[in-house]
DRENDO-104000 format. One line per 8 residues: number of its first residue (from 0); their letters; for each residue y, z, x of C-alpha. Coordinates in Angstrom, 2 decimals. Last residue first. Layout:
NUM) a) Y:Z:X | ...
This chain:
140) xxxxxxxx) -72.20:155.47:194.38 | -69.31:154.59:196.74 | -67.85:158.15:197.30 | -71.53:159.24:198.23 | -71.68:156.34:201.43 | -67.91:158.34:202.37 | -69.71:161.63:201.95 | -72.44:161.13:204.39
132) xxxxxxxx) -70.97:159.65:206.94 | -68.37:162.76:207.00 | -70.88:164.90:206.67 | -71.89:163.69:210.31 | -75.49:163.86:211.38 | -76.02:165.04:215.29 | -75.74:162.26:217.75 | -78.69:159.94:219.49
124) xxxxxxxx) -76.17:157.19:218.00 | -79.25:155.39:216.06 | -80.89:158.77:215.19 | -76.99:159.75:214.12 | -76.83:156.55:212.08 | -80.41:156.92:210.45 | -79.32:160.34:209.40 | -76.36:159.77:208.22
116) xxxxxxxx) -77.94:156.44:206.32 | -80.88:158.50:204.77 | -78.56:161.06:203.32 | -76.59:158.12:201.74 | -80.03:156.83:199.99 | -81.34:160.38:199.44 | -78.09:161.23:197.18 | -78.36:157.85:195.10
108) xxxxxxxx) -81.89:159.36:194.35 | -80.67:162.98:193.84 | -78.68:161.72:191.19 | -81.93:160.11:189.36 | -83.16:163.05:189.45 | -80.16:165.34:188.11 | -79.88:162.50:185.35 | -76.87:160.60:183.29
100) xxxxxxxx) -76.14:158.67:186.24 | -72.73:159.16:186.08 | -72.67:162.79:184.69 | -75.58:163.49:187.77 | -73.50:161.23:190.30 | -70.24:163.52:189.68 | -72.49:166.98:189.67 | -74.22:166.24:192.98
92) xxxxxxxx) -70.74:164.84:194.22 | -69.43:168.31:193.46 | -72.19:170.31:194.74 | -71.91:167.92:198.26 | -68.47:169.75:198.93 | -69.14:172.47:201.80 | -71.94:170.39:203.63 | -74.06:172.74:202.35
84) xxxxxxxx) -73.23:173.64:199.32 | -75.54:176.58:199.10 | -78.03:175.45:196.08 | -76.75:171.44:196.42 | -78.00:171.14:200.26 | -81.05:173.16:199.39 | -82.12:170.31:196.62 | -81.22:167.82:198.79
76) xxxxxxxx) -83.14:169.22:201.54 | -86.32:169.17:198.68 | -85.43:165.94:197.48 | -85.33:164.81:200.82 | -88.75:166.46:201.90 | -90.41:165.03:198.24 | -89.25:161.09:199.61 | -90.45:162.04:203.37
68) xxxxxxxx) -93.89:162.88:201.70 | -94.03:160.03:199.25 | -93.59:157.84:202.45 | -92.93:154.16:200.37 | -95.08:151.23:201.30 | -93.12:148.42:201.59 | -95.40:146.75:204.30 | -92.13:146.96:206.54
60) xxxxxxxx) -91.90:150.36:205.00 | -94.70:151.49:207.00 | -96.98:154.83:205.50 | -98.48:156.28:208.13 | -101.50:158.35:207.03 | -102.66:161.62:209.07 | -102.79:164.23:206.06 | -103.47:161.17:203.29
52) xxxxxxxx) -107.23:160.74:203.44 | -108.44:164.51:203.89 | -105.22:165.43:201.90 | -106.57:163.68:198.79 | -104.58:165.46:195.90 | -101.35:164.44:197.17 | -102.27:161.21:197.66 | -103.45:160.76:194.22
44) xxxxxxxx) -100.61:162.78:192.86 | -97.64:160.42:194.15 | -97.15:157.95:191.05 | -96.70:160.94:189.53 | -93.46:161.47:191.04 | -91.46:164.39:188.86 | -94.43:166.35:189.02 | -94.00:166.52:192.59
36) xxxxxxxx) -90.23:168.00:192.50 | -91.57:170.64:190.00 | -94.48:171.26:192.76 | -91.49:171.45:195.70 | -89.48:173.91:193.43 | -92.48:176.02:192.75 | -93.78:176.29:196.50 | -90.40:177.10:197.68
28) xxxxxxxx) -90.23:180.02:194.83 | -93.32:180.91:195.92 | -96.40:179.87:194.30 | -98.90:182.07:192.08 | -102.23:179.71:191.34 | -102.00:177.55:188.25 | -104.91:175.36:189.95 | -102.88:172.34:189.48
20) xxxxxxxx) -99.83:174.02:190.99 | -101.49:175.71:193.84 | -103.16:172.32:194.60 | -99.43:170.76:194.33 | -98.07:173.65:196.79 | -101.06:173.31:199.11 | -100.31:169.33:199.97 | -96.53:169.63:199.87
12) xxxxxxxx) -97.14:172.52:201.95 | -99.70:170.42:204.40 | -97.17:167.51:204.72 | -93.94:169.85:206.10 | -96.43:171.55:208.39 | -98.08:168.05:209.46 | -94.24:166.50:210.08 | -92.58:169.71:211.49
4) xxxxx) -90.95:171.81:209.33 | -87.81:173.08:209.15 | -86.53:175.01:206.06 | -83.87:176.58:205.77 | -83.99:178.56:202.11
């Protein structure tokens, strides 16, 4: 799947696959999983159906706004992450967290908050994300 995007590209498919979706237009298989992800977050369809607003919009957690766009991008990496096990591992903890929680999503939320630290620590370190970081803030969910 690797997917890279930069910050517009990775807005303007979230954008397109949700219009796709609504206007039950073929999608790719990307396109699917991300509009699945989206319907999963309604509180996120009025942005994503108002590009024109939304497409340059910085969303600040000091003001506790929430990026729904960086949110649906780490579900989507998740999402990769768990399809090829990539770190070699993170399937398991995917399927630990989901019996725990009781919920693929809500797995996939304690997932984003330990993916968020690695990469706030390597960002922080100017160093490339370690699994390792990653795993240990898993084993404590």
């Amino acid at each position: 799947m690797l997917f890279n995007p930069s910050r517009d590209e990775a807005r303007l498919f979230l954008f397109e696959s949700w219009r796709k979706h609504r206007a039950r237009e073929l999608l790719t298989p990307l396109e699917d999983l991300a509009a699945q992800l989206i319907a999963k977050h309604p509180e996120y369809f009025a942005v994503l159906e108002n590009p024109q607003q939304h497409q340059e919009k910085d969303f600040l957690p000091e003001q506790g706004e929430t990026n729904p766009f960086l949110h649906l991008m780490m579900h989507l990496t998740i999402e990769e992450q768990i399809s090829i096990d990539q770190p070699a591992g993170i399937r398991a903890h995917f399927v630990r967290l989901t019996q725990q929680f009781e919920s693929e999503h809500d797995a996939q939320h304690h997932m984003m908050e330990c993916l968020s630290e690695m990469i706030w620590k390597a960002q922080r370190d100017h160093a490339q994300p370690d699994a390792a970081v990653y795993f240990a803030c898993l084993e404590k969910q």
